[in-house]
C-alpha positions in Angstrom: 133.0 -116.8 75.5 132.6 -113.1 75.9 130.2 -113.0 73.4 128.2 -115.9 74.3 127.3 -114.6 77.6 126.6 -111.1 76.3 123.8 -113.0 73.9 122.1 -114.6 76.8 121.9 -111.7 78.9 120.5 -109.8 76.3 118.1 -113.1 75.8 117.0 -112.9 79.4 116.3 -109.3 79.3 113.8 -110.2 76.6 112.3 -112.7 78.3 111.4 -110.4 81.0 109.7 -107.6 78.8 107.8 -109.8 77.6 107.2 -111.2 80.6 106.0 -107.8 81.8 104.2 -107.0 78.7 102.2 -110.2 78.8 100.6 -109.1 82.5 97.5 -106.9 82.2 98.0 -103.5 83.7 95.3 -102.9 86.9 91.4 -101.6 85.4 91.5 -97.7 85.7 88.4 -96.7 88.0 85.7 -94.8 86.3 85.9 -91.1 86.5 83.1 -89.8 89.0 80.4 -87.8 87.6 80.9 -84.3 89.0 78.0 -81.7 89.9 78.3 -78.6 87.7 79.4 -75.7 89.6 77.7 -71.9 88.9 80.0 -69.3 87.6 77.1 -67.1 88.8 77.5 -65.3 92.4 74.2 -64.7 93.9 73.6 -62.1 96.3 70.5 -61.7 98.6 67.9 -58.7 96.9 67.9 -55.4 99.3 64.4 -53.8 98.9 63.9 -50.5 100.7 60.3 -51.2 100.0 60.2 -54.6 101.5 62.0 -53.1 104.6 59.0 -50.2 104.8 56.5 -52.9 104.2 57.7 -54.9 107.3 58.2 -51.6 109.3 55.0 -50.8 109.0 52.9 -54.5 109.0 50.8 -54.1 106.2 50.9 -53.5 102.5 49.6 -50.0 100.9 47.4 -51.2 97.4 45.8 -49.4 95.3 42.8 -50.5 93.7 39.8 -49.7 91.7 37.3 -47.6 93.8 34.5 -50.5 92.9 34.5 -53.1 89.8 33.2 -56.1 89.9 35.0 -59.3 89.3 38.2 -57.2 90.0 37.8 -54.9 93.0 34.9 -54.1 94.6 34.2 -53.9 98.9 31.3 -56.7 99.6 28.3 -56.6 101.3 30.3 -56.4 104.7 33.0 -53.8 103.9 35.5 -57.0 102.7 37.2 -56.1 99.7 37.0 -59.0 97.2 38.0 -59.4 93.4 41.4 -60.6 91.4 43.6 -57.7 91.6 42.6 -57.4 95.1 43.6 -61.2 96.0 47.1 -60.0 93.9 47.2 -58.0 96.7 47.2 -60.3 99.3 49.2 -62.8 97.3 51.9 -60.1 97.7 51.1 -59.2 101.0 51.5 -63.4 101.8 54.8 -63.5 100.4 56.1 -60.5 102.2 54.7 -60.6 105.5 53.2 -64.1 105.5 49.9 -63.4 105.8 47.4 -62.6 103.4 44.9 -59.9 105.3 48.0 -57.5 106.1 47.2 -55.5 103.6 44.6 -51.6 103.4 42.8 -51.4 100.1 43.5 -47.5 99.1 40.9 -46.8 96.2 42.2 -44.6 93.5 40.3 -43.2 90.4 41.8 -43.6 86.8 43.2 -40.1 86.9 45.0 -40.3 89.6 46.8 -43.9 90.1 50.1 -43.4 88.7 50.7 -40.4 90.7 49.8 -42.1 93.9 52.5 -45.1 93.0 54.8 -41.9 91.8 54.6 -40.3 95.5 54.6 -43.1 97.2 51.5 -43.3 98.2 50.7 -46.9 97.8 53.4 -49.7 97.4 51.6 -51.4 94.6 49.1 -50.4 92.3 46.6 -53.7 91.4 44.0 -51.9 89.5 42.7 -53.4 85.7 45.9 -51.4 84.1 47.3 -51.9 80.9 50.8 -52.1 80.0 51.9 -49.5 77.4 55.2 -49.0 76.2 54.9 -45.0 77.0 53.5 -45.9 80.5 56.3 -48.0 81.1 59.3 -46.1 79.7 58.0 -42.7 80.6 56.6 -42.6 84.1 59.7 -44.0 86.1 57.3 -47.3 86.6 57.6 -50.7 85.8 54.7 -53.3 84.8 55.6 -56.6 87.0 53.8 -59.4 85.5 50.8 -59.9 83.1 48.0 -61.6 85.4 45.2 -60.8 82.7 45.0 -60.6 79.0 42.4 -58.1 78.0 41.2 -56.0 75.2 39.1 -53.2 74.5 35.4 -54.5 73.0 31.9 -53.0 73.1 29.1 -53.5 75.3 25.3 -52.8 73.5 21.8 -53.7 74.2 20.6 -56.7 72.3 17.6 -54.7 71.1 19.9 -52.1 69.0 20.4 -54.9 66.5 24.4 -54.8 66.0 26.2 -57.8 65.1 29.6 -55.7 65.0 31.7 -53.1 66.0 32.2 -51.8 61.7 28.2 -50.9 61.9 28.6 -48.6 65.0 29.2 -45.2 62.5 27.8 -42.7 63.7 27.4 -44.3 66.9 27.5 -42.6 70.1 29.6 -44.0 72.2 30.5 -43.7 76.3 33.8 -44.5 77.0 36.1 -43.6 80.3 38.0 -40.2 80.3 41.8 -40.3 81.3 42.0 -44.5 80.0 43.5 -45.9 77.1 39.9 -46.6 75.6 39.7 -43.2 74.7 42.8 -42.5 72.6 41.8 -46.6 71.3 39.0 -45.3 70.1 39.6 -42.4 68.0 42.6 -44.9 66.1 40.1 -47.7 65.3 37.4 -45.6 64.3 40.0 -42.9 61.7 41.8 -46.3 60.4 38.4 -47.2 59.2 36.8 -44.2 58.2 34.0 -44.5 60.2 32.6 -41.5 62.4 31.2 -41.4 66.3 30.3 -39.5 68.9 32.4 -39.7 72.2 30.3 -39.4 75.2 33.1 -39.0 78.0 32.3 -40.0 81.4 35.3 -39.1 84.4 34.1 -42.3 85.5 33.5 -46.0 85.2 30.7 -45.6 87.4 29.3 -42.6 85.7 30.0 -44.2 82.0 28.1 -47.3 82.9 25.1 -45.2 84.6 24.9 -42.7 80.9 24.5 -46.1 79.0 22.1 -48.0 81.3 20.0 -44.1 81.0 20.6 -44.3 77.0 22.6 -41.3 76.9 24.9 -43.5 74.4 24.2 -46.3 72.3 26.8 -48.7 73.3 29.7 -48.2 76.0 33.3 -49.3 75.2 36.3 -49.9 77.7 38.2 -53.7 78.2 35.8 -56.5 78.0 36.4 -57.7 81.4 35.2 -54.4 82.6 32.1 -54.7 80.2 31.6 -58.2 81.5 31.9 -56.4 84.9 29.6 -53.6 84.0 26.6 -56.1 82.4 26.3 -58.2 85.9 25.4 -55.4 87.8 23.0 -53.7 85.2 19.4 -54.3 86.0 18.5 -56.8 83.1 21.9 -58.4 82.1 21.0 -60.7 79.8 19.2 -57.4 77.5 22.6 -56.9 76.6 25.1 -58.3 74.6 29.6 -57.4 74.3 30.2 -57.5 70.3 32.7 -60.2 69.1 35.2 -56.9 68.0 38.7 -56.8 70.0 39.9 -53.4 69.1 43.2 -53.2 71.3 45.5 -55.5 73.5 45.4 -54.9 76.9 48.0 -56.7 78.9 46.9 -56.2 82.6 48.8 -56.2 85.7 50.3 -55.0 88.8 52.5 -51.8 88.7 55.4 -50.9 91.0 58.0 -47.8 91.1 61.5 -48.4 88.8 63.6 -46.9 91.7 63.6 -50.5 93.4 64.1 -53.5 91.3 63.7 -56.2 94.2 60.3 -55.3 94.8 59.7 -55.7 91.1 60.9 -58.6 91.2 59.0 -59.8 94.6 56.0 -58.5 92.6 56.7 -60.6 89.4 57.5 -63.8 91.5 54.4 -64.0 93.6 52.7 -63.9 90.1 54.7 -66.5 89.0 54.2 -68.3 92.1 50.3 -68.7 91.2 50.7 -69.8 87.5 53.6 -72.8 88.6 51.3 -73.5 91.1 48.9 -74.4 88.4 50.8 -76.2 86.5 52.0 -78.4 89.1 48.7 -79.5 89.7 48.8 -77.8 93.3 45.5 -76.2 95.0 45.1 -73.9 97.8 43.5 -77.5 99.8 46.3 -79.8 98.4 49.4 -77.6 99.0 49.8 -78.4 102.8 50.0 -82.4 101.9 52.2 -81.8 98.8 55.1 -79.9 100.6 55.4 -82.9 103.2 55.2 -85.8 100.7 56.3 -84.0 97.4 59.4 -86.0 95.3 59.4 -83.7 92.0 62.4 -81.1 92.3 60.0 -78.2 90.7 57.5 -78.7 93.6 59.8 -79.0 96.2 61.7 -75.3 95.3 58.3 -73.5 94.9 57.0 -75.0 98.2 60.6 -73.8 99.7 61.3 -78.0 100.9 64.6 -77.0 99.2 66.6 -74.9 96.9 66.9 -71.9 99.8 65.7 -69.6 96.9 63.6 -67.3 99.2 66.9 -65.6 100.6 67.5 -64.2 97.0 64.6 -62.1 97.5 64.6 -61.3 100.9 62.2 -63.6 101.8 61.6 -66.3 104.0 61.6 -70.3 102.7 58.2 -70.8 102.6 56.8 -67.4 100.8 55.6 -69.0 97.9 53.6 -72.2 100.0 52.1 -69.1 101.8 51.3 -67.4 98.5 49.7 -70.4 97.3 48.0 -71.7 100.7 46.6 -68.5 101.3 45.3 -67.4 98.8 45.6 -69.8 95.7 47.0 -71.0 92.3 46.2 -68.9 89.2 42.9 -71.0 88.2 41.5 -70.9 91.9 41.8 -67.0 91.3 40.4 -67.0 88.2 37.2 -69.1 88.8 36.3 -67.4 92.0 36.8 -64.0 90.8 36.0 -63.9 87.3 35.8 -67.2 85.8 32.6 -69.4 86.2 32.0 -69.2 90.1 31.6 -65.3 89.7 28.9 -63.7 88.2 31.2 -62.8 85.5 31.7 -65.8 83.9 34.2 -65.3 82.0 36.2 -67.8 79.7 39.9 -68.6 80.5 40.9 -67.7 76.6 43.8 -66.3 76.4 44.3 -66.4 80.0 44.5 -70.1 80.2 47.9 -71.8 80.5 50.2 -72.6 78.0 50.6 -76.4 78.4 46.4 -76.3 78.4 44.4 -78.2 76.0 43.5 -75.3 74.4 47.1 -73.3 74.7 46.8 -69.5 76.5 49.2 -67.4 76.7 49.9 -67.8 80.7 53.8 -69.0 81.6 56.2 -68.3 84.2 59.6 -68.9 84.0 60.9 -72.3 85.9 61.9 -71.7 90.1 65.3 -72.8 89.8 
């Protein structure tokens, strides 16, 4: 009897495991996708140059004392050219407005040492980077906001096709530059011979060639281009297809304080994104009130609060870009086919263009 009711317990707890396995067991919910959180800790940039730029109310830039296309005081005392609106790109991310800055011109000779003294905050002046100019001067080079190279500019009438049938050649060139020592290198590695005609400067080289004192003149082909448009029969003359150097040009700053570098660098930046968003000095206004793309929205300062990082306000880049332009608004009115430079974009176009430059800027983000 015993044994009979021990089998039907042990029947019945069967039942009911099976029982309970048979029901489903409740759906699990889906696991919620999660953000990723930075490991990095950001920390608002400190820039004792910044803090003497808005002490003060305007920013010191050096420039060249007169070059077309680049820097050079207009017909009413206005100073006009691209490394001049670099300037007040700069001074429109820092102060938020554009004019607040004093044009300080500075000969070749001399433009380092103003930087080095602090005479000037910036120095915007057709400069290349070197690698001994930016390791051995306590200076750094911010951004690249023209690709250049050293070329040669010669009267039509003197018959040269190219540079390799200039031996013998005299040739003016800019004391104290980086034509000079560029040069002596091409000519040696080729074994051709010239004969330097130094000028102290730009304005004196360009007068000895114009008064034949030198058969061609030779310095970075935007200044040649510079040079021909204000000679007295342009079109008489004729820059040679030879690029004898790279010449990265840009803006140059003091080591000792990394946030302005960066602040510097940034504005540049600013420019190029702005191009290849598709944004204009007219269209910017409209774009940061209706704007949906992320990219867009953090360089016009709608979100992201990425201004802080550099000291500056929300909106320094939509001031950059509203006051003074995107890179190719730059480039057209001040050297590209609205000046009288007319100079191609080439290697200065973007990198995404049809045909590929060598302009990009690192994403806002």
């Amino acid at each position: 009897m015993i044994r009979r009711l021990a089998a039907m317990a042990m029947v019945g707890l069967c039942l009911s495991a099976c029982e309970r396995q048979a029901e489903a067991p409740p759906p699990k919910p889906p696991p919620q996708a999660k953000a990723p959180v930075s490991t990095l800790d950001y920390h608002p940039a400190e820039s004792p140059t910044l803090e003497t730029v808005r002490q003060r109310g305007w920013v010191a830039c050096g420039v060249h004392p007169g070059l077309p296309g680049f820097a050079f005081p207009d017909a009413r005392g206005v100073w006009r050219g691209f490394d001049v609106d670099v300037c007040r790109a700069v001074a429109a991310a820092t102060l938020g407005d554009a004019g607040k800055v004093r044009f300080i011109p500075i000969p070749a000779q001399d433009r380092f040492s103003a930087l080095q003294k602090g005479q000037i905050d910036l120095l915007s002046r057709n400069t290349s980077w070197t690698y001994a100019r930016d390791a051995g001067l306590g200076l750094d080079f911010a951004a690249v906001t023209y690709y250049d190279g050293q070329g040669f500019l010669a009267p039509r009438s003197l018959g040269v096709a190219s540079a390799e049938e200039l031996s013998g050649a005299r040739i003016c060139v800019q004391a104290g530059t980086a034509s000079e020592a560029n040069l002596v290198e091409w000519f040696n590695l080729r074994g051709l011979r010239f004969r330097p005609v130094v000028a102290a400067t730009e304005d004196e080289a360009r007068r000895l060639y114009e008064e034949e004192a030198c058969d061609v003149f030779s310095a970075d082909i935007s200044a040649l281009a510079a040079s021909r448009s204000v000679l007295s029969n342009p079109g008489a003359h004729v820059i040679l297809p030879n690029v004898i150097s790279k010449e990265p040009l840009g803006p140059v700053v003091r080591q000792t304080d990394p946030a302005w570098t960066d602040i510097v660098r940034w504005t540049v930046h600013a420019t190029v994104l702005a191009e290849e968003l598709g944004l204009t000095s007219r269209t910017v206004e409209a774009a940061r009130e209706t704007a949906s793309d992320p990219q867009t929205r953090r360089l016009l300062g709608v979100e992201g609060e990425l201004g802080p990082l550099l000291g500056l306000s929300d909106d320094w880049a939509f001031q950059v870009i509203r006051q003074v332009g995107a890179y190719h608004e730059i480039f057209r009115r001040d050297v590209g086919a609205d000046s009288a430079l007319n100079l191609d974009r080439g290697l200065n176009a973007l990198w995404s263009a049809p045909k590929p430059g060598l302009m990009y800027a690192p994403p806002m983000r």
